[in-house]
C-alpha positions as a printed Julia matrix, in Angstrom:
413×3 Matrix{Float64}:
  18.31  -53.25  -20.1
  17.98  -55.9   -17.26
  14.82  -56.92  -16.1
  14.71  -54.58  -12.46
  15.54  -52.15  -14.78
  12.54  -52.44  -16.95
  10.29  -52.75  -13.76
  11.96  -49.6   -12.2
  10.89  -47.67  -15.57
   7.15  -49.11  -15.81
   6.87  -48.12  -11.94
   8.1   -44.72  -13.14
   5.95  -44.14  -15.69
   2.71  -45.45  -14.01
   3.41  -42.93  -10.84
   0.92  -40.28  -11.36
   2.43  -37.19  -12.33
   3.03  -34.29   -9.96
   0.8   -30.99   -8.53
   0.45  -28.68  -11.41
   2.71  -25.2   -11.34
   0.55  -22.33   -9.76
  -1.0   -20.15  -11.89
   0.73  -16.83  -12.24
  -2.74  -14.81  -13.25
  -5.62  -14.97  -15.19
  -6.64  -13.92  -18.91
  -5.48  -11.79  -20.66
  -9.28  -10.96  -21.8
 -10.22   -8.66  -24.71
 -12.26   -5.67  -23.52
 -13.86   -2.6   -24.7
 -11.62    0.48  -23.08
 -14.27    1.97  -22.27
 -18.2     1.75  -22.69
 -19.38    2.6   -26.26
 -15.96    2.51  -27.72
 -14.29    0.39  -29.86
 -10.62    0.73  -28.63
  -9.29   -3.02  -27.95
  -7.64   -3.54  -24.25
  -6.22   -6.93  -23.0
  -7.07   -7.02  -19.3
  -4.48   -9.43  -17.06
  -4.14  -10.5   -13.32
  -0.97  -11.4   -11.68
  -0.58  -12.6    -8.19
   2.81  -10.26   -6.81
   5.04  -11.87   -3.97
   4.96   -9.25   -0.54
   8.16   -8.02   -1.5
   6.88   -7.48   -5.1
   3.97   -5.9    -4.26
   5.83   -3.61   -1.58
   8.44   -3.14   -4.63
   5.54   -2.26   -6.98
   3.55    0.18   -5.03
   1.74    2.55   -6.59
   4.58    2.99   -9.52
   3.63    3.69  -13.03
   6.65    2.09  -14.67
   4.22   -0.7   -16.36
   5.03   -1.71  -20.11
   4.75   -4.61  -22.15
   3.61   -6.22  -25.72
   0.9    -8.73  -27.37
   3.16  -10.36  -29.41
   4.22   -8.08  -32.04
   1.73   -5.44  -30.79
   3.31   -2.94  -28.1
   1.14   -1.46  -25.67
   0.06    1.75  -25.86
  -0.97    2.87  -22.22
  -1.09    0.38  -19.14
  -3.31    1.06  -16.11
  -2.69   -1.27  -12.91
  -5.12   -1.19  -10.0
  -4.22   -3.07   -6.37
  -6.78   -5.7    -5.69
  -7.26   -7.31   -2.5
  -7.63  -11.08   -2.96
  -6.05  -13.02   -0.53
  -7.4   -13.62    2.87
  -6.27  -10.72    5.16
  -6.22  -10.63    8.6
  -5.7    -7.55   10.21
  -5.16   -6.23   13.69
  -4.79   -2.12   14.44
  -3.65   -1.09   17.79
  -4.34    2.07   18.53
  -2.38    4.61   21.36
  -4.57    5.51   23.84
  -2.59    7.28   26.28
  -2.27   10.9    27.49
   0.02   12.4    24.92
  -2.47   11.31   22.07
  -5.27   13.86   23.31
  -6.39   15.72   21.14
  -4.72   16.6    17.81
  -3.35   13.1    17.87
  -6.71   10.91   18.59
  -8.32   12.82   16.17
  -5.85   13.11   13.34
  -5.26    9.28   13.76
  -9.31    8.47   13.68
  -9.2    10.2    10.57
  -6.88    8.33    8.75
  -7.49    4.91    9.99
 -11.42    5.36    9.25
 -10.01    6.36    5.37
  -7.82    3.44    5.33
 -10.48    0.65    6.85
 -12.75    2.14    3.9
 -10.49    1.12    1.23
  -9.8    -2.23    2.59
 -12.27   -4.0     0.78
 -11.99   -7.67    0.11
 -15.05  -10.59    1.32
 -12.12  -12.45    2.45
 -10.79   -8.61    5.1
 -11.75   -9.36    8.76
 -10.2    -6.46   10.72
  -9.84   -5.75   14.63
  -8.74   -2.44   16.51
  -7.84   -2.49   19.75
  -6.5     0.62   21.88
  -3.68    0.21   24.91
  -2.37    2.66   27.07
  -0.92    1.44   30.57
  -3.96   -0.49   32.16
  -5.2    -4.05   30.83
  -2.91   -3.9    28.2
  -2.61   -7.32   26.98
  -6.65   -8.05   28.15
  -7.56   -5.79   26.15
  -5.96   -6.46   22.66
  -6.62  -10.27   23.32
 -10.74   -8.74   23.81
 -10.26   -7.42   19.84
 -13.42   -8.93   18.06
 -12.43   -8.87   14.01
 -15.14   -8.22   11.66
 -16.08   -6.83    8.81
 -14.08   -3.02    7.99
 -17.3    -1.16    8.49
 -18.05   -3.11   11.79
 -13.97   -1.95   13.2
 -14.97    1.6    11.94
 -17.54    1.27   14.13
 -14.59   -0.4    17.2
 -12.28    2.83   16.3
 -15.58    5.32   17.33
 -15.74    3.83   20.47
 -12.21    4.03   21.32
 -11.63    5.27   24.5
 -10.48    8.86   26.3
  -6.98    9.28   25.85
  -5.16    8.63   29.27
  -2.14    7.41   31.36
   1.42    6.44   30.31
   2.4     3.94   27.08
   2.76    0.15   27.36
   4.14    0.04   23.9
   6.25   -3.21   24.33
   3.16   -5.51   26.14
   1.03   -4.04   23.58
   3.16   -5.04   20.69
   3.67   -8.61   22.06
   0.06   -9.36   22.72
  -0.87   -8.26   19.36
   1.62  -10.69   18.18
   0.78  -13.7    19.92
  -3.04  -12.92   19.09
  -2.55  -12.92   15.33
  -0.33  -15.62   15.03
  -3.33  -17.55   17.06
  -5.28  -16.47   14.27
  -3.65  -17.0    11.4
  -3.16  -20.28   12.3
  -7.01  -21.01   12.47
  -7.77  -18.94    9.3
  -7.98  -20.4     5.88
  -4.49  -21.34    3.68
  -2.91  -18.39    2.3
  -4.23  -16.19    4.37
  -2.01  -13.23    5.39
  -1.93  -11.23    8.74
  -0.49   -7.55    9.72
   0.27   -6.0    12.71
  -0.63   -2.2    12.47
   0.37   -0.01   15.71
  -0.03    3.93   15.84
   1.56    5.41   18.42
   3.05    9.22   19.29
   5.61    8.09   21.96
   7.83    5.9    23.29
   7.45    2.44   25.93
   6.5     4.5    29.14
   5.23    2.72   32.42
   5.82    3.57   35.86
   4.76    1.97   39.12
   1.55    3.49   39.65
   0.13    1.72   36.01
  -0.43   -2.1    35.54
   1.65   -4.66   36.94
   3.65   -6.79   34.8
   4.12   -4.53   31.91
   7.2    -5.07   30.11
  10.2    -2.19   30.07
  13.25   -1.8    29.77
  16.06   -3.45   27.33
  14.72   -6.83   28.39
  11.1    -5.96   27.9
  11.91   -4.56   24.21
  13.91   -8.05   23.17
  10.63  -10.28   24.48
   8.26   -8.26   22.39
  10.74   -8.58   19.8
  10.96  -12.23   20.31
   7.53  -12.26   20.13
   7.15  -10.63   16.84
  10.25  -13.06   15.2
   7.88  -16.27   16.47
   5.14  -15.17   14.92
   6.22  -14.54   11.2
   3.79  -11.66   11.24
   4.48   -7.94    9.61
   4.45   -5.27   11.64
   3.83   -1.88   10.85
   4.86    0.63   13.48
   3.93    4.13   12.33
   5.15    6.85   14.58
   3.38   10.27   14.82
   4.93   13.12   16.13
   8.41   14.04   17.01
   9.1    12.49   20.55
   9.08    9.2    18.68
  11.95    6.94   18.83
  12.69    5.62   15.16
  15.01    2.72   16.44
  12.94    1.31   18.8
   9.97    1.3    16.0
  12.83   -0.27   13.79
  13.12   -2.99   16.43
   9.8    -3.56   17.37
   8.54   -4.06   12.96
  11.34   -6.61   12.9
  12.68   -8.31    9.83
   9.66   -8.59    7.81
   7.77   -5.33    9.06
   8.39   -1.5     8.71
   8.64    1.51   10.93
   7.88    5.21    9.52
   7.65    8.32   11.6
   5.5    10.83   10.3
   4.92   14.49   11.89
   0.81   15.15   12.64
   0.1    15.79    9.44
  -3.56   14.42    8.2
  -2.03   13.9     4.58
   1.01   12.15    5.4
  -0.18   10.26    7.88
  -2.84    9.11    4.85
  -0.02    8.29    2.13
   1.79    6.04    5.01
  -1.51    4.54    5.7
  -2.19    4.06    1.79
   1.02    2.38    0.75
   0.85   -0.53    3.64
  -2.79   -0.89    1.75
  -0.64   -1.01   -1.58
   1.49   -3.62    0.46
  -1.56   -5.87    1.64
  -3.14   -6.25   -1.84
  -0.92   -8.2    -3.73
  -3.08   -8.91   -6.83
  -2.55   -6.88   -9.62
  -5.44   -6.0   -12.44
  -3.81   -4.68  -15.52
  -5.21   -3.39  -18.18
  -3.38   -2.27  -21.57
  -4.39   -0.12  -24.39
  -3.78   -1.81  -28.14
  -3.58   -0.61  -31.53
  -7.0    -0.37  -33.56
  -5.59   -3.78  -35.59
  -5.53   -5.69  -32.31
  -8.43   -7.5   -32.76
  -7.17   -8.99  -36.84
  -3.6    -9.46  -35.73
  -4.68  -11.5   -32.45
  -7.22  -13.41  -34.49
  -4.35  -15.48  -35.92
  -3.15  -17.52  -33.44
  -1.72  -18.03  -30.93
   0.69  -15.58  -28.99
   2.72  -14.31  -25.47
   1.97  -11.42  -24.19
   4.3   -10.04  -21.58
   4.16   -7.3   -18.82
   6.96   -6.23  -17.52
   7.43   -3.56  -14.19
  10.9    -1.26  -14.17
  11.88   -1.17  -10.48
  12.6    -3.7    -9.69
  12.38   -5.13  -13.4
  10.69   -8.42  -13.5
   7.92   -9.75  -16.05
   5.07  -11.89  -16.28
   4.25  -13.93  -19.59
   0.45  -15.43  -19.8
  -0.81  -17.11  -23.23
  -3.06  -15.55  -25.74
  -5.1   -17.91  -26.98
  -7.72  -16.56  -29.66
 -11.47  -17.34  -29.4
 -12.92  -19.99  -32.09
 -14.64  -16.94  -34.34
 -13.39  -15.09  -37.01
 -12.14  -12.21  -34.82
 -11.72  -12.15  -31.42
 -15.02  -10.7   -29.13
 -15.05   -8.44  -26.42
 -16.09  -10.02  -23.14
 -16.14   -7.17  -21.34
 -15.42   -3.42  -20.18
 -12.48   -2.58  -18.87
 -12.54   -1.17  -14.98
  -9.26    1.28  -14.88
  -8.6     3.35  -12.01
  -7.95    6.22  -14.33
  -9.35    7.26  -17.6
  -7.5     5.88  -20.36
  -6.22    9.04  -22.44
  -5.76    6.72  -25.42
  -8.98    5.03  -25.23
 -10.69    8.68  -24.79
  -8.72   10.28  -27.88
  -8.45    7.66  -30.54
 -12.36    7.67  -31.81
 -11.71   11.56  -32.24
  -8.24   11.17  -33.59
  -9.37    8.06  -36.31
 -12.11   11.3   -37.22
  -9.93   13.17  -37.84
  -7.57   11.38  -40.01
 -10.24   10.11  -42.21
 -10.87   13.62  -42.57
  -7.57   14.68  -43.36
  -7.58   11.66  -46.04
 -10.49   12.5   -48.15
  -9.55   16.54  -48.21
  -5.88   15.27  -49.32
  -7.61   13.04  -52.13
 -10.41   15.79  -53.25
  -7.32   18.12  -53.64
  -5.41   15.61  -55.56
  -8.61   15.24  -57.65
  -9.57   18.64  -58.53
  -5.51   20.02  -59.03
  -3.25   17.82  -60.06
  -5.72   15.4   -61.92
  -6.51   17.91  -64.62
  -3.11   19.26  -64.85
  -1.57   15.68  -66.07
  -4.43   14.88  -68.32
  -4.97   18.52  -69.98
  -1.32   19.77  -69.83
  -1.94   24.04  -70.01
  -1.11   25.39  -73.8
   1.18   28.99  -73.93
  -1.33   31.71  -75.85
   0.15   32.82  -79.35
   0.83   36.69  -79.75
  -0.38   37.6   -83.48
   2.05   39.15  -84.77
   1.36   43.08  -85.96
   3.49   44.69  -88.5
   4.74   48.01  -88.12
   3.54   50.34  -91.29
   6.85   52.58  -90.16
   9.17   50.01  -90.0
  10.43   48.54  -92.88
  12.2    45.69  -91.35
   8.72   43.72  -91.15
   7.52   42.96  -86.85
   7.95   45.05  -83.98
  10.92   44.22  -81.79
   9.97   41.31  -79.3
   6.82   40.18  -81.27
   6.63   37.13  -82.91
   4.97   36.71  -86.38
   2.08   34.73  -86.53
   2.73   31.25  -88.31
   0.92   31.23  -91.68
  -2.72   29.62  -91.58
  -3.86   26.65  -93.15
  -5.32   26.73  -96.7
  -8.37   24.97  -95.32
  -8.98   28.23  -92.79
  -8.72   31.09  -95.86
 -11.61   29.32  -97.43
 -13.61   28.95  -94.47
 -12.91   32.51  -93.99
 -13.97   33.3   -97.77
 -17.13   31.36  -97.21
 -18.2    33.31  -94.09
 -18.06   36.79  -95.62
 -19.83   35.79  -98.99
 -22.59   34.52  -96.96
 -22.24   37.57  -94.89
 -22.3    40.0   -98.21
 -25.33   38.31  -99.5
């Protein structure tokens, strides 16, 4: 080597070395399954992608192993940890009276509830076809309880639709926000609405129709990199010009005015928005020796789309590894509920299987049974000595005459 090559290399190696990878979750943690029990659970967190989490949802299809150790039952629950900003515009015009205020009320106040999250602020807003961009850009976010509180006060329903002014000033107001809120933070655009873009010259000035008033809200939604949910309720919804309005990185579903569905829509964009996963996995009884030894992967893995997660297991510097906790699953574990009762009941089965082994077949090897010995009677009318099928006694020892002799001369005396 030349001597700008030697410098180049001591430059390189005295440049400080670059920003760490970013961690894909946190633990895995022993825990208790459940309180008082002594079931061993590993409980992991994994930060999901959007897509992921949309991908995810609220499937089951979790599996995945400690090592050599498979996992016996996996519960996932949808936690909220990134900074969410939220923004729900509500239809407030004539068609909603009604059925469809209420309905919609109803869901939205279950879905706000759920939320969750320090990190949640959330705004609602209604529009109709007077001060439609005024009054989204009026939304005060707050706490989920405090828009509860917005959607109660939500006005009469009344008037035609501005759907398309509504759409872009809810745009333009989050991507405002976003860009003020902390880093990582993540917005959403929710908009309920039974109809269609409707204005007519007697409603506000301004208000955007028509083919060219659907490609500026749409322009509006592309600049701001925001998802937009567009859920349509009833059936004089247009699908395509929901499709239109969610854009790229948003999505439009029509639902009928039903409470339940309109819930389940509601429910899986709350899926969508909390894109940390807690899982927690069920292990055999012998988790806690096997894990003790060292040092080991354990992987989860999700089948649709499939894609896994690998976080080190790194045992605690004891002879067995403790439990630092109690696990929090969504659902009651069947394994952790059965397995004190089933472990019962094997030890039962164990020490009526060795009793029985004891008390049968013990005795039987060490005293093998002896076949009784028909005497032998002789026949006075016979003169060819035994009955037929009687055997004749074998002749007795000398030794058991004289004790015979003995007995009945002491007897006769």
């Amino acid at each position: 080597m030349n001597r700008k090559q030697i410098v180049l290399a001591l430059v390189l190696c005295a440049l400080p070395a670059g920003p760490a990878p970013a961690q894909v979750g946190a633990g895995p943690d022993l825990v208790r399954c459940a309180p008082g029990r002594t079931t061993p659970c590993v409980r992991m967190r994994f930060d999901l992608f959007p897509l992921e989490a949309a991908a995810a949802g609220g499937a089951k299809e979790w599996s995945g192993a400690a090592g050599m150790l498979g996992f016996r039952e996996v519960d996932v629950r949808a936690l909220m940890e990134r900074p969410l900003v939220l923004l729900v515009l509500c239809d407030v015009s004539g068609s909603m009276a009604g059925k469809g205020i209420e309905e919609a009320r109803s869901a939205l106040r279950a879905f706000l509830r759920a939320l969750g999250g320090s990190a949640t602020q959330v705004a609602v807003a209604p529009f109709g076809s007077r001060d439609v961009a005024s009054g989204v850009r009026a939304a005060r976010f707050g706490t989920p309880g405090e828009a509860e509180a917005q959607m109660d006060r939500l006005p009469a329903p009344s008037g035609n639709t501005g759907l398309y002014s509504a759409v872009q000033a809810g745009a333009e107001l989050l991507a405002a926000r976003l860009r003020a809120a902390p880093a990582g933070a993540q917005g959403v655009l929710l908009v309920l609405t039974d109809g269609r873009n409707d204005v007519g010259p007697d409603d506000e000035p301004g208000l955007l129709a028509g083919a060219e008033g659907r490609e500026r809200a749409v322009d509006a939604v592309r600049r701001s990199r925001v998802p937009v949910w567009m859920v349509g309720i009833g059936s004089g919804v247009d699908a395509a010009e929901l499709a239109a309005l969610a854009g790229p990185e948003g999505k439009a579903q029509v639902v009928a005015f039903d409470p339940a569905r309109l819930g389940r829509t509601l429910a899986e964009l709350r899926r969508t928005l909390a894109t940390t996963r807690e899982v927690t996995a069920v292990l055999p009884a012998s988790a806690r020796t096997r894990l003790a030894r060292g040092e080991t992967m354990v992987r989860v893995e999700h089948g649709v789309p499939v894609w896994s997660r690998d976080i080190r297991w790194r045992p605690p510097l004891i002879a067995l590894p403790a439990f630092t906790a109690v696990a929090t699953p969504s659902r009651r574990l069947v394994a952790a509920r059965d397995e004190p009762a089933a472990t019962t009941r094997l030890v039962l089965a164990f020490f009526a299987t060795l009793l029985a082994f004891l008390w049968f077949v013990v005795p039987a090897l060490l005293w093998p049974a002896q076949r009784p010995v028909r005497v032998a009677v002789r026949d006075r009318r016979s003169r060819g000595g035994v009955r037929p099928g009687v055997q004749e006694a074998p002749p007795r020892r000398q030794s058991e005459i004289t004790a015979s002799l003995v007995r009945r001369v002491v007897v006769g005396n």
